[in-house]
N, C-alpha and C positions, 0 to 999 in steps of 0.2 A: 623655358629657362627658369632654373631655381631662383628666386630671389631672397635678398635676406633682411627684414631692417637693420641696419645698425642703428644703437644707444646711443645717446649724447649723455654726459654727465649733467645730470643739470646746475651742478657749482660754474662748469664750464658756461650750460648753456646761458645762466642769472649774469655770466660776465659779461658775454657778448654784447647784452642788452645795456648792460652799463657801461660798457668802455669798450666794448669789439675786440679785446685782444686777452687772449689767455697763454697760458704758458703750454697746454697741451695742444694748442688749435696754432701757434705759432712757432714755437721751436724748433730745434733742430737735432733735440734728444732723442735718434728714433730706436735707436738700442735699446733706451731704457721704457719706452712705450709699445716696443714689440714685446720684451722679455715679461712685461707687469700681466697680473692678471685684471687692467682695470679695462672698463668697456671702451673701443675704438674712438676717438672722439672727431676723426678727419674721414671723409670717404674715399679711398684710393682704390679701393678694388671692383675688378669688374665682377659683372652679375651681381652686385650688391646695389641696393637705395637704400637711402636716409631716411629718418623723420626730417619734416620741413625744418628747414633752416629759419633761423630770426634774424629777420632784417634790421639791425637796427633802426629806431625812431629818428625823425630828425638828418636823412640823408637822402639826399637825390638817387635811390637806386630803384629800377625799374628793372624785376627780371623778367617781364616778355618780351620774348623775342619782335622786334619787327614782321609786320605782315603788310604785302603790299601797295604802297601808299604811300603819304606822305604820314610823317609822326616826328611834333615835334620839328618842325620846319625842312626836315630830311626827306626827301624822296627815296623810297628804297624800290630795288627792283630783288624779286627773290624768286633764287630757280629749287629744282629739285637737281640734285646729281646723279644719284641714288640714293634707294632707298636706306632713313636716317643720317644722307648727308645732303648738307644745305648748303647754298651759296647765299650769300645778301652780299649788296651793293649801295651803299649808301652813299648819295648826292647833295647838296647843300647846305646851307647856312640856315644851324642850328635857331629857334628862336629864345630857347633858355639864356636868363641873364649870367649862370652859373660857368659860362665858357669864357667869362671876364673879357671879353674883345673877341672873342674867336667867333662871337653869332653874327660878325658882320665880316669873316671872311667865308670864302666858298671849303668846304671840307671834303673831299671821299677816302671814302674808305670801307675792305671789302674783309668779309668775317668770311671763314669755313664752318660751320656747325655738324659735329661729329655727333650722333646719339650713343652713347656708351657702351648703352645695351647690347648694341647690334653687333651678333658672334660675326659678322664676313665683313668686318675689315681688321685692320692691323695697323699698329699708330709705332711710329720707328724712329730714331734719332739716327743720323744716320753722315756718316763723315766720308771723303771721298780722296782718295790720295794723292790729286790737286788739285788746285782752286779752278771749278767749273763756274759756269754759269746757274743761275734755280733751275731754268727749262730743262738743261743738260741733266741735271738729278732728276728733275720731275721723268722726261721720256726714259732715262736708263733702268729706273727704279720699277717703273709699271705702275707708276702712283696715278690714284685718284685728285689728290691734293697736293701742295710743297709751297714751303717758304722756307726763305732764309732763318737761319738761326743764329748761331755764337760771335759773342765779339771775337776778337783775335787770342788765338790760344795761347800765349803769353798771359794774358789777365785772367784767363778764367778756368773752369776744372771741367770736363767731360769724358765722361763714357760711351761711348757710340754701342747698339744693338745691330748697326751692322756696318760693313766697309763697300765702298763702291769703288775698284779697280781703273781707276781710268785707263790704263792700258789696255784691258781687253774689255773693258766694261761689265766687268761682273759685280755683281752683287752677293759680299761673302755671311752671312748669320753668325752673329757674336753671341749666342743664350745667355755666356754670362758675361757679356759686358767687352769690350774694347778700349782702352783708353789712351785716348789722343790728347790732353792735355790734365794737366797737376797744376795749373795756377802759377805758375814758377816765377814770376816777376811781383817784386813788392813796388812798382812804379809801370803808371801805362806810357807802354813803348818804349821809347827814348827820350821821354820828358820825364818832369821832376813832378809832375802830378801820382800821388800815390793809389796805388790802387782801389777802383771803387768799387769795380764790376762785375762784384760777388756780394749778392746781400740777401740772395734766396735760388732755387733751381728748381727745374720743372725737371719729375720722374718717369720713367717709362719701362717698361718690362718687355717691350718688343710688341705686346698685344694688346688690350685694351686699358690695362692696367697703369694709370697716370695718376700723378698730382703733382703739386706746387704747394711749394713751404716756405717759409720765410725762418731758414737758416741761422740768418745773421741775429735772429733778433733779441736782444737780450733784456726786455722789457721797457718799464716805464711809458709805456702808450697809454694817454690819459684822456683820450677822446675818440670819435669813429673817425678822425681825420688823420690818426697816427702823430697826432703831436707830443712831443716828450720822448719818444721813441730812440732808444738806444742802442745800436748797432755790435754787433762782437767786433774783436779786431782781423784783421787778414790772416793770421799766424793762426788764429782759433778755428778761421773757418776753413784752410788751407790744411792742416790737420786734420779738419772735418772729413771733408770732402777727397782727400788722399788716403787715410787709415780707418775712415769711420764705420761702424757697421752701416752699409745701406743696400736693403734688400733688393730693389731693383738693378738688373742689368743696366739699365744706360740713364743717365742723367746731364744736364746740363746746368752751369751755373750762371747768375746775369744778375741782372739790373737796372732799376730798381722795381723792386717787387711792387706791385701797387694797386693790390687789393689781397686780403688777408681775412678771412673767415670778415668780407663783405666791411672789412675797417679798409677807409681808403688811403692806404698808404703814399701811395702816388703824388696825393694833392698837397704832400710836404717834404718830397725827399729835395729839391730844391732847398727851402729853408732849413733845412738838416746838415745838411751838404753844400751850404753857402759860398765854397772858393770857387772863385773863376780866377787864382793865379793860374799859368799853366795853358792859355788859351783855352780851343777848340775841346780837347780832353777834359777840362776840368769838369768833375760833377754840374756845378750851377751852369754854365755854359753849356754843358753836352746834355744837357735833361733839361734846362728849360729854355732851348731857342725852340722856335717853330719847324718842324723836320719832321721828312718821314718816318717812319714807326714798323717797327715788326713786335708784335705780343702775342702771347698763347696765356688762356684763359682756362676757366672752368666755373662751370653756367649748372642753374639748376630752374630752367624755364618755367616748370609747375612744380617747382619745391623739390621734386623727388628722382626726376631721373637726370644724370648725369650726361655733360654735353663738353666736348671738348671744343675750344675754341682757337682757332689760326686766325689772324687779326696783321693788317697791311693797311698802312696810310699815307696819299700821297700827301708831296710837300714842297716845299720852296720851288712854284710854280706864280707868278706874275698872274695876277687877276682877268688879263685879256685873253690867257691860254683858256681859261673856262677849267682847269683844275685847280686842286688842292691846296692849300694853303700850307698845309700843315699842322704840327699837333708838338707841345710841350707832354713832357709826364704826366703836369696839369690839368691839361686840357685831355687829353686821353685817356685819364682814370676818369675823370668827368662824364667824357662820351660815352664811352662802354658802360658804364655804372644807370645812365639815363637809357641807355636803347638798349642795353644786354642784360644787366646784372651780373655781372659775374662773382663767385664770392670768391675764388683767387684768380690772377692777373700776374704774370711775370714779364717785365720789355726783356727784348731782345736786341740784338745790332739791328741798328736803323738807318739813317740818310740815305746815302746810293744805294746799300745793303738790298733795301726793302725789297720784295718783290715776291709775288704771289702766283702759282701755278695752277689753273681747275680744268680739269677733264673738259670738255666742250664749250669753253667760257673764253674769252679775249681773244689775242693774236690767234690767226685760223691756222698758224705754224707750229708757236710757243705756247699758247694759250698760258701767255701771261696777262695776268689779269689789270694789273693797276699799271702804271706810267712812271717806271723808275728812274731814277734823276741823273743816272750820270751819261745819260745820253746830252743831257741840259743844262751843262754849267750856269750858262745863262738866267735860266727858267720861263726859256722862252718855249724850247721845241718841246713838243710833249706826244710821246709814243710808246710803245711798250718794245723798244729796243734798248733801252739803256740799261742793262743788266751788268751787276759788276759780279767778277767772279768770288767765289767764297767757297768753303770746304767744311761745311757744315750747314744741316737739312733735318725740317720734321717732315716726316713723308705720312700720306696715311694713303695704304694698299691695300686692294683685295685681298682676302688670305686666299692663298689656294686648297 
């Protein structure tokens, strides 16, 4: 397989190291960075590697991967799937002081590791024309992997690369793109909280070809923790994301982004986004209670090769069950940033949502992997039956 390096500008790269955030390595201009003749400064394409990335100084990011053991207070168990895709399992209570309370609850939570490289498989967005179950997409699809993906399509904008038929159960190839939602609501749901849950989207081209940008961002990030950080308005990126040149077939848009060319956005969208009028929905409420987690990432474990990450965590489970606790934007960007590294990070729908599908891994039926919560109002019972239905899926498949 050809490889190619890509340049980083080094204005770009002198920025990173001083503030983590630059206008090429975070925007949402991809028009005017496709049509330039300046050098790529993001890696999104497959059969391509980078020059190593610059970690910023001064942050808890750790990008190797876990290897079997404990590291860092966590037990990890790690299988092979196939070849270039990885499972990890991670089991307890972190002992970093940097999880602010959370090193003294129990945590799991279970990553997919994609290698980029590898031409036989196929990374898909993938929407279903009623709300099924994960398992239900994971068996129809012939996937190796799945998890949940999109909030409710009223908040958010998506392109599917492919359609799954519930009626007869096919699986239809969109090449260029399918789209099942435009963001149409400037308020989530039927409440007076204004829409949040658009502030960056994860890319996809149907085949290897992924990234994650942070869209919304319209500077002023004056630290690797995204403090200062100013957001575009809804209108701007609703615009964006309905007329905007973007080259890939299918996209998805979410919230909140929360790592960006390795600036940990995450660890302040909370203080950014401070209402909790509005209940449950509000930004500060809906991002920093304790609750399961769905995120997709993108990892560069020895600097150079690209690694796509599908990311599940359980949560509001009672400490006698022996599971998870849970996980804030916080505490999430946190975790991953110590055991993964990831240099972009986008959440996805979370709480009941959550739920993670691997080829020969969990339920010997569903091979659902983690212990979804809405079997357990409670957070007492804990099983991998409590699957809520939804209509939106990242799948990654064999190619044939």
């Amino acid at each position: 397989m050809k490889k190619t390096i890509v340049s980083v500008l080094s204005v770009a790269a002198a920025a990173v190291v001083l503030t983590g955030c630059t206008r090429e390595m975070l925007g949402g201009d991809q028009q005017s960075r496709m049509s330039s003749n300046e050098p790529v400064s993001v890696p999104i394409a497959k059969d391509v590697m980078i020059e190593e990335a610059v970690v910023p100084q001064g942050t808890n990011i750790d990008r190797a991967f876990p290897v079997k053991g404990t590291k860092k207070g966590v037990k990890w168990e790690v299988k092979t799937v196939a070849d270039g895709l990885t499972y990890y399992h991670g089991y307890g209570k972190p002992t970093e002081t940097w999880m602010d309370g959370g090193n003294s609850r129990i945590q799991e939570i279970y990553v997919i590791a994609l290698d980029l490289t590898k031409p036989q498989y196929q990374v898909k967005l993938v929407s279903s024309t009623s709300a099924i179950p994960t398992s239900t997409a994971f068996e129809k699809t012939g996937a190796l992997a799945a998890i949940n993906c999109s909030y409710e399509f009223t908040s958010i904008a998506m392109r599917a690369n492919a359609i799954l038929k519930t009626s007869n159960w096919r699986l239809i190839n969109h090449p260029n793109g399918y789209v099942v939602a435009s963001m149409p609501n400037d308020y989530i749901g039927t409440t007076t909280v204004p829409n949040w849950k658009s502030e960056g989207a994860f890319y996809c081209d149907g085949e290897r070809d992924v990234r994650i940008a942070f869209d919304g961002y319209n500077g002023g990030c004056t630290d690797n923790n995204g403090t200062g950080t100013r957001v575009k308005s809804l209108s701007s990126l609703r615009s964006y994301y309905t007329t905007g040149s973007i080259p890939e077939a299918g996209f998805v848009s979410s919230a909140p982004i929360l790592a960006a060319d390795y600036t940990l956005f995450g660890r302040t969208f909370v203080t950014r986004n401070n209402s909790t009028s509005g209940g449950g929905e509000a930004p500060a409420n809906h991002q920093g209670s304790y609750a399961p987690r769905t995120a997709v990432a993108i990892a560069y474990p020895d600097g150079e090769t690209p690694h796509l990450l599908l990311i599940v965590c359980d949560g509001r489970y009672v400490e006698s069950t022996g599971r998870g606790y849970g996980m804030s934007a916080l505490w999430l960007t946190r975790y991953m940033a110590n055991y993964f590294g990831p240099r972009y990070m986008l959440n996805l729908d979370g709480g009941g949502s959550s739920t993670m599908c691997v080829q020969g891994r969990g339920d010997a039926t569903t091979h659902v992997v983690n212990y979804p919560y809405d079997n357990s109002e409670s957070g007492t019972i804990a099983d991998h039956q409590g699957e809520r239905n939804r209509k939106s899926f990242i799948v990654i498949l064999p190619k044939n």
